[in-house]
C-alpha positions in Angstrom: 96.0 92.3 101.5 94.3 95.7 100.4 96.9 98.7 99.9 96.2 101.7 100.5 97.8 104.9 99.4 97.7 108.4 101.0 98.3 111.0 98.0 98.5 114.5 97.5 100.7 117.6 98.2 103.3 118.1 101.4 101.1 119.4 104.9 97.6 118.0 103.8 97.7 115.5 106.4 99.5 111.8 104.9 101.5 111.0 107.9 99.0 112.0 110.3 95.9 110.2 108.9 98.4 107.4 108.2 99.1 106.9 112.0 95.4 107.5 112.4 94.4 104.5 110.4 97.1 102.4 112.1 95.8 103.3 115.4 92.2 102.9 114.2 92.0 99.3 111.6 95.9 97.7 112.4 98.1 97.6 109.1 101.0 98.2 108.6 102.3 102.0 108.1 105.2 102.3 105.2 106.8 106.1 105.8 108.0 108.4 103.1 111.5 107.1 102.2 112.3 110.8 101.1 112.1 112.2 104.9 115.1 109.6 105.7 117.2 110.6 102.7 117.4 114.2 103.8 117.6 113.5 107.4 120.4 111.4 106.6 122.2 113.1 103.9 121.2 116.8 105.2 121.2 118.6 102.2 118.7 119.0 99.5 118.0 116.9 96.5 119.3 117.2 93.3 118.5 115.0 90.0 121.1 112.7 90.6 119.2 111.8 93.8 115.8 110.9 92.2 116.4 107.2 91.5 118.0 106.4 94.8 115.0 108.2 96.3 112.5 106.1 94.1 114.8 102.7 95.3 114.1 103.6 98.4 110.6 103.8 98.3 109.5 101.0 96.8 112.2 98.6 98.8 110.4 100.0 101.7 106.8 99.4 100.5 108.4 95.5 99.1 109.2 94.9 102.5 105.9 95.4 103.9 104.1 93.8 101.1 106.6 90.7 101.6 104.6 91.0 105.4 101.2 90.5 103.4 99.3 92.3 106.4 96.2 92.7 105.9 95.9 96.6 105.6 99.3 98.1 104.1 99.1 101.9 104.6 101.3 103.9 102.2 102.3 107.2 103.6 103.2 108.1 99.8 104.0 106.0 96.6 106.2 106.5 93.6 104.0 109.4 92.2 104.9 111.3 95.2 108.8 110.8 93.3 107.0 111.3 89.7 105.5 114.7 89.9 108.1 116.5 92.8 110.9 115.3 89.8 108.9 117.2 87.3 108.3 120.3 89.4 112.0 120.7 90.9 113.8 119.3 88.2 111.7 119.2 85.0 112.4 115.8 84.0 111.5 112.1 85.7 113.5 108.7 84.9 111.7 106.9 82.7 111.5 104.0 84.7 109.5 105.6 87.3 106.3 105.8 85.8 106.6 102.0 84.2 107.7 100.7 87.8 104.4 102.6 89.6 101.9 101.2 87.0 103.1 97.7 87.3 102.4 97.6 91.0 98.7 97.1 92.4 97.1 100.1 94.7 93.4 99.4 96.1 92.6 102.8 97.1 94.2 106.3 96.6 93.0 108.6 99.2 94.1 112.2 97.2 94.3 114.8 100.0 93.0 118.3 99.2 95.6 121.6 100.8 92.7 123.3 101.1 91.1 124.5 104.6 94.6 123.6 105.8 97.6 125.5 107.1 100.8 124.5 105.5 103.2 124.0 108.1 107.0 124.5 107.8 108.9 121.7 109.0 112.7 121.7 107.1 111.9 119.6 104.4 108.7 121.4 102.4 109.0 124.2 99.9 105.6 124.9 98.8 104.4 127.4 101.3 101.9 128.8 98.8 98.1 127.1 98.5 98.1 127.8 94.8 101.5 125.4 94.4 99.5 123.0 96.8 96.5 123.2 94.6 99.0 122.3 91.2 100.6 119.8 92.5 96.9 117.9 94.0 95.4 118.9 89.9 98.5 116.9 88.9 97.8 114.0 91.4 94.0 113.8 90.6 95.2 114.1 86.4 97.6 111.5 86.6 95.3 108.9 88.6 92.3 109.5 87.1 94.6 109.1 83.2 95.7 106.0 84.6 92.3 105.1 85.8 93.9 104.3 89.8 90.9 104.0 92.2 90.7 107.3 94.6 88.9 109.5 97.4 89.5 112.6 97.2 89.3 114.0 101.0 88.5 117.6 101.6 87.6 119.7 104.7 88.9 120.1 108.2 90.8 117.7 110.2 87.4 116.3 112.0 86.2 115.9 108.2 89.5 114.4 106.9 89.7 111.7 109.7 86.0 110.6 109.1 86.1 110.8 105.7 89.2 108.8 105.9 87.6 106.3 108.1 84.7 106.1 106.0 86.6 105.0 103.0 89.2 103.0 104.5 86.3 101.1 106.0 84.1 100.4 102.7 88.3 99.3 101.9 88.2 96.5 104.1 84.4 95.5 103.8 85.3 94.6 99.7 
């Protein structure tokens, strides 16, 4: 089973490449457990909320990997949870980190905001490119620190989806 992890800040194009690489190499596609919290408790987040958020995740991504198929597509992971903790709350459980670095992750693909229009669906809060920009900085620090194999993917959504492709292929071809 190779995993595979789609990273970087809200409206740079997870979900949609996700379901592209579904369509395109078969896998299975593990959604953001976040999306369903707030759908489901319609409010915002608070602290409080960060571990059951984090449960969440990773029961859903257990699941899958419990299916050992043999592309698991991860719409976002725990440092999805990590860094939006630090930037709406200033603090992260502890655990968070510890539970993130004990799992295995084949690929990180770290997508760039730029060239992209952010896109207000209910749930994001970072309408500004520079926040965007942070928050991918933060992603590329923290996975390059932690020495996590990544892509980062830049351009256009014509570029995006072959780069994408590209790498997810080499992936599978390992």
């Amino acid at each position: 089973m190779k995993v595979l992890v789609l990273a970087g800040p809200e409206s740079s194009g997870k979900s949609w490449l996700g379901s592209e690489i579904q369509t395109h190499f078969g896998g299975e596609l593990v959604g953001e457990y976040v999306r369903h919290f707030i759908d489901r408790e319609q409010r915002d987040t608070c602290y409080a909320d960060i571990p059951t958020i984090a449960q969440g995740q990773l029961s859903w991504e257990d699941a899958a990997r419990s299916r050992a198929p043999e592309l698991l597509i991860l719409d976002t992971h725990l440092l999805s949870n990590l860094l939006w903790s630090r930037t709406l709350f200033g603090d992260c459980p502890h655990w968070i980190e510890s539970a993130l670095l004990e799992r295995r992750y084949d690929l990180h693909l770290l997508l760039s905001p730029l060239s992209i229009e952010w896109v207000n669906d209910g749930q994001r809060c970072q309408p500004e490119l520079e926040q965007r920009m942070a928050f991918f900085e933060e992603s590329r620090a923290w996975l390059a620190r932690h020495r996590q194999p990544l892509v980062a993917i830049e351009g256009d959504w014509k570029q995006r989806k072959e780069a994408v492709f590209d790498a997810v292929a080499g992936l599978l071809a390992r």
